[in-house]
N, C-alpha and C positions, 0 to 999 in steps of 0.2 A: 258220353251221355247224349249226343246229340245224335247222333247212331239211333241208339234207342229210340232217341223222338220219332225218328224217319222211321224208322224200319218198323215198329208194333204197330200203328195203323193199316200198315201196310200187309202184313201178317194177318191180323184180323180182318180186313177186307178178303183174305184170299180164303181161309176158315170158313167166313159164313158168306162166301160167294155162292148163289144160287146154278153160275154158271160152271164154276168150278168143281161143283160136289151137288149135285142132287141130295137133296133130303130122302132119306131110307135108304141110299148107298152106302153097302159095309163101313167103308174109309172115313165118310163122311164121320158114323159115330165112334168109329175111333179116334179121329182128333176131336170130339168132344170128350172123352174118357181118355185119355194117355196122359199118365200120371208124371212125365219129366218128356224131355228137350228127345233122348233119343225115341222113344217110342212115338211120338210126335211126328220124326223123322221119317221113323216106317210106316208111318200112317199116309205120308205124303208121298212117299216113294210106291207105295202100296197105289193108291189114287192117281199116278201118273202109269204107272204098267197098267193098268185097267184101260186109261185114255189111251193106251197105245194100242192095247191089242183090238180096243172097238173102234180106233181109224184105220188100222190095217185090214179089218175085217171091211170096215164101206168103201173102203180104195179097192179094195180087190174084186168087190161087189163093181164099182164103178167101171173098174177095167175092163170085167165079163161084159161088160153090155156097150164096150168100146168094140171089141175082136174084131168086126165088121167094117172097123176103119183104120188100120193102122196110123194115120196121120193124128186124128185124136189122142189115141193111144200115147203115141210118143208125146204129146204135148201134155197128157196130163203127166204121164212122169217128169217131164220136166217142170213140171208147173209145183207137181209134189217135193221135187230133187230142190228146188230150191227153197217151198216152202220152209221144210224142213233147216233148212239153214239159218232161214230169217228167224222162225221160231228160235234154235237153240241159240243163235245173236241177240234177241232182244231180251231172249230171259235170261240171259248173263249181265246183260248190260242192266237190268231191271235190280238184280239181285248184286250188282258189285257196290254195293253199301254193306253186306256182310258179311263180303268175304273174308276167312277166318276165323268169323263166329261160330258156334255151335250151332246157331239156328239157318246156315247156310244153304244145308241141306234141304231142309223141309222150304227154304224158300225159292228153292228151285223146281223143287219137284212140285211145288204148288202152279209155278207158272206154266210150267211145263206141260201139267194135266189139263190148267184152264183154255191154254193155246191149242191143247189139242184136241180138247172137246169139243171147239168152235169149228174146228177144220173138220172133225168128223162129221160136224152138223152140214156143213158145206158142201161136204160129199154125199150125205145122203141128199140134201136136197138135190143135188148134179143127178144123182140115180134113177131120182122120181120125174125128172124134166125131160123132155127132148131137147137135143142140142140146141140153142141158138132162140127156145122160148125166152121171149123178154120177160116174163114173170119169176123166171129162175136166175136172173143175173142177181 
Protein backbone atom coordinates (compact mmCIF):
# COMPACT_ATOMS: atom_id res chain seq x y z
CA UNK A 1 0.00 0.00 0.00
CA UNK A 2 2.35 2.42 0.59
CA UNK A 3 3.99 1.92 -2.87
CA UNK A 4 0.92 3.07 -4.06
CA UNK A 5 0.96 6.31 -1.81
CA UNK A 6 4.53 7.16 -3.34
CA UNK A 7 4.26 6.14 -6.74
CA UNK A 8 0.42 7.69 -8.04
CA UNK A 9 1.42 11.29 -7.31
CA UNK A 10 4.24 10.54 -8.86
CA UNK A 11 2.63 9.03 -12.08
CA UNK A 12 0.23 11.86 -12.15
CA UNK A 13 2.86 14.49 -12.04
CA UNK A 14 4.53 12.99 -14.93
CA UNK A 15 0.88 12.53 -17.18
CA UNK A 16 0.01 16.02 -16.85
CA UNK A 17 3.74 17.36 -16.94
CA UNK A 18 3.72 20.38 -19.34
CA UNK A 19 7.47 19.43 -19.64
CA UNK A 20 6.90 15.95 -20.25
CA UNK A 21 4.10 15.98 -23.02
CA UNK A 22 3.09 18.98 -24.62
CA UNK A 23 -0.53 19.57 -24.89
CA UNK A 24 -1.81 18.45 -28.64
CA UNK A 25 1.07 15.83 -28.76
CA UNK A 26 -0.28 12.45 -30.10
CA UNK A 27 0.89 10.59 -26.78
CA UNK A 28 0.02 13.01 -24.76
CA UNK A 29 -3.85 12.20 -25.70
CA UNK A 30 -3.28 8.99 -25.48
CA UNK A 31 -2.54 8.60 -21.88
CA UNK A 32 -5.58 10.57 -21.33
CA UNK A 33 -7.82 7.90 -23.30
CA UNK A 34 -5.87 4.32 -22.73
CA UNK A 35 -8.41 2.42 -21.32
CA UNK A 36 -6.02 -0.17 -18.90
CA UNK A 37 -2.17 -0.28 -17.48
CA UNK A 38 -0.88 -1.82 -20.89
CA UNK A 39 -2.00 0.68 -23.30
CA UNK A 40 -0.96 3.25 -20.96
CA UNK A 41 2.46 1.75 -21.24
CA UNK A 42 2.49 2.20 -25.11
CA UNK A 43 1.39 5.53 -24.75
CA UNK A 44 4.70 6.33 -22.62
CA UNK A 45 6.95 4.23 -24.61
CA UNK A 46 5.43 5.76 -27.70
CA UNK A 47 6.25 9.65 -25.97
CA UNK A 48 9.82 8.57 -24.95
CA UNK A 49 10.86 7.33 -28.89
CA UNK A 50 9.42 10.63 -30.08
CA UNK A 51 11.83 12.47 -27.29
CA UNK A 52 14.53 10.35 -28.73
CA UNK A 53 14.40 10.86 -32.07
CA UNK A 54 13.82 14.98 -31.67
CA UNK A 55 17.17 14.94 -29.43
CA UNK A 56 19.11 13.03 -31.86
CA UNK A 57 17.77 15.14 -34.55
CA UNK A 58 19.19 18.72 -32.33
CA UNK A 59 22.50 16.79 -31.56
CA UNK A 60 23.07 16.14 -34.84
CA UNK A 61 21.96 19.64 -35.83
CA UNK A 62 24.51 20.68 -33.04
CA UNK A 63 27.40 18.60 -34.38
CA UNK A 64 26.87 20.09 -38.09
CA UNK A 65 27.76 23.59 -36.79
CA UNK A 66 30.67 21.94 -34.57
CA UNK A 67 32.73 20.35 -38.02
CA UNK A 68 34.88 23.41 -37.94
CA UNK A 69 36.23 22.40 -34.45
CA UNK A 70 37.03 19.13 -33.85
CA UNK A 71 37.89 19.74 -30.09
CA UNK A 72 34.12 20.98 -29.54
CA UNK A 73 32.93 18.27 -31.27
CA UNK A 74 34.57 15.61 -29.28
CA UNK A 75 33.45 17.37 -26.16
CA UNK A 76 30.06 17.57 -26.96
CA UNK A 77 29.97 13.78 -27.44
CA UNK A 78 31.44 13.26 -24.42
CA UNK A 79 29.26 15.57 -22.74
CA UNK A 80 26.30 13.70 -24.59
CA UNK A 81 28.04 9.93 -23.73
CA UNK A 82 27.70 10.67 -20.41
CA UNK A 83 24.52 12.54 -20.37
CA UNK A 84 22.91 9.78 -21.46
CA UNK A 85 24.02 7.67 -18.66
CA UNK A 86 23.15 9.95 -15.94
CA UNK A 87 19.64 10.21 -17.62
CA UNK A 88 19.15 6.32 -17.74
CA UNK A 89 20.82 6.19 -13.72
CA UNK A 90 18.59 8.58 -12.31
CA UNK A 91 15.42 7.32 -14.11
CA UNK A 92 15.94 3.85 -12.71
CA UNK A 93 16.79 5.09 -9.50
CA UNK A 94 13.46 7.49 -9.67
CA UNK A 95 11.31 4.45 -10.82
CA UNK A 96 12.87 1.67 -8.41
CA UNK A 97 9.67 1.93 -6.15
CA UNK A 98 8.08 -0.12 -8.90
CA UNK A 99 9.97 -2.29 -9.97
CA UNK A 100 7.91 -5.37 -10.72
CA UNK A 101 4.80 -3.48 -10.87
CA UNK A 102 2.80 -3.27 -13.90
CA UNK A 103 3.07 0.28 -14.01
CA UNK A 104 6.92 0.06 -14.28
CA UNK A 105 7.05 0.46 -17.59
CA UNK A 106 5.19 3.56 -18.41
CA UNK A 107 7.12 4.96 -15.42
CA UNK A 108 10.11 4.76 -17.00
CA UNK A 109 9.46 5.63 -20.24
CA UNK A 110 7.80 8.84 -18.65
CA UNK A 111 11.04 9.89 -17.16
CA UNK A 112 12.89 9.06 -19.75
CA UNK A 113 10.87 11.26 -22.30
CA UNK A 114 10.87 14.15 -19.74
CA UNK A 115 14.77 13.97 -19.24
CA UNK A 116 14.94 13.88 -22.72
CA UNK A 117 12.94 16.62 -23.79
CA UNK A 118 14.91 18.94 -21.38
CA UNK A 119 18.25 17.84 -23.02
CA UNK A 120 16.84 18.44 -26.54
CA UNK A 121 15.82 21.83 -25.21
CA UNK A 122 19.53 22.41 -24.30
CA UNK A 123 20.77 21.43 -27.52
CA UNK A 124 18.77 23.51 -29.45
CA UNK A 125 19.36 26.33 -27.33
CA UNK A 126 23.53 25.30 -27.87
CA UNK A 127 22.49 25.52 -31.76
CA UNK A 128 21.16 29.03 -31.61
CA UNK A 129 24.33 30.41 -29.46
CA UNK A 130 27.85 30.98 -30.24
CA UNK A 131 30.04 29.23 -28.25
CA UNK A 132 31.07 30.70 -25.07
CA UNK A 133 27.93 33.48 -25.19
CA UNK A 134 27.07 33.83 -21.54
CA UNK A 135 23.40 34.20 -22.21
CA UNK A 136 23.38 30.51 -23.42
CA UNK A 137 24.90 28.86 -20.51
Amino acid sequence: MQIRIVVLPLIFSFIFSSSALAVGKPESNCLQTAQNQRELNDCAAQSYKNADREMNTAYKKVMDTLKSSPEKSKALLQAQRAWLKFRDADCAFLNSNSVGGSINAMNGALCLSELTTERTNSLNKIKKCDMGDPECQ
